[in-house]
N, C-alpha and C positions, 0 to 999 in steps of 0.2 A: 461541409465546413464544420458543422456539429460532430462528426467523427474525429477530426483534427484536435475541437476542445477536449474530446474526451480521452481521446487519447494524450494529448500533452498533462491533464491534471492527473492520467493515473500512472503514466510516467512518473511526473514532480515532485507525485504525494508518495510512492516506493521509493524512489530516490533519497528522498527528505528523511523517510523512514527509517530507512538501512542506516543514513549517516547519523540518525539521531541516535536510534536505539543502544549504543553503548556508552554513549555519555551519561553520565551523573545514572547508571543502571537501572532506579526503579521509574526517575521523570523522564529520560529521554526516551524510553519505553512507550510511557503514558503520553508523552506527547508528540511521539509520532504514529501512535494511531489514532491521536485522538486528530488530528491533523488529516490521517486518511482518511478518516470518516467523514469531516463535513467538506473535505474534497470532493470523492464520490456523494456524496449527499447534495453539493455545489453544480454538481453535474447535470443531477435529475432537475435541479431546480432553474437550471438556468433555459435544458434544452425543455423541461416537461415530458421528458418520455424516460422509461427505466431502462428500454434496451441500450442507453447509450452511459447508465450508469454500469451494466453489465460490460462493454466492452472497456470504460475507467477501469474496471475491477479487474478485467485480464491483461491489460497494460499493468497495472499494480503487480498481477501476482507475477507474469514475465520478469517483470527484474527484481524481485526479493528472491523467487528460486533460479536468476542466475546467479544473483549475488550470493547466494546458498551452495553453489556448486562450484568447482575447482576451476580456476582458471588456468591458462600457458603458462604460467610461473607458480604454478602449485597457491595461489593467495584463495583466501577464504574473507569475504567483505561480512558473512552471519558469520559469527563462530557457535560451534555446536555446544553451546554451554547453555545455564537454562534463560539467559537474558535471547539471545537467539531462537532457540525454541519456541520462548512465547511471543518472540515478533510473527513466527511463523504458523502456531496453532492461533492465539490471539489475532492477527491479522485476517487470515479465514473472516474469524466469526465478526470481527468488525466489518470487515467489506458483506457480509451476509446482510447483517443489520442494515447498513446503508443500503444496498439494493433494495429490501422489502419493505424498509419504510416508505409511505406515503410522500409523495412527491410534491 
């Protein structure tokens, strides 16, 4: 059952992410990782254990680099500009953070 939580919040929270990130460019940015982070943060806290903040974090990064990669009709959900970019280097290191902190 705890796999399930953690896989739906790091679903929710890339989801949330991808769709924020181009709104209003430098807040919707800042607030969708700020969003993924105490997601996967929420995780550790709720189950007590980090390997299930780890798996939130690969559910996360699964759909920001599909939504980074071409779909059947050529559509792009990151664009490769630098609002894009930093969901994707910045999203790294936010989900890092969140894993290695203290639970």
């Amino acid at each position: 059952m705890q796999i399930l939580i953690a896989l739906f919040f790091g679903l929710s929270s890339g989801t949330a992410s991808i769709l924020l990130h181009q709104s209003l460019p430098p807040l919707g940015l800042i607030l969708g990782l700020t969003l993924s982070f105490f997601s996967i943060w929420y995780v550790g806290r709720y189950t007590g254990k980090r390997i299930y903040k780890v798996i939130a974090s690969f559910a996360w990064l699964a759909v920001v680099l599909r939504a980074g990669t071409f779909g059947v009709g050529r559509e792009l959900l990151i664009q490769g500009d630098s609002v894009g970019a930093a969901l994707m280097v910045l999203g790294l290191l936010v989900l890092a953070l969140a894993i290695y902190r203290r639970v």
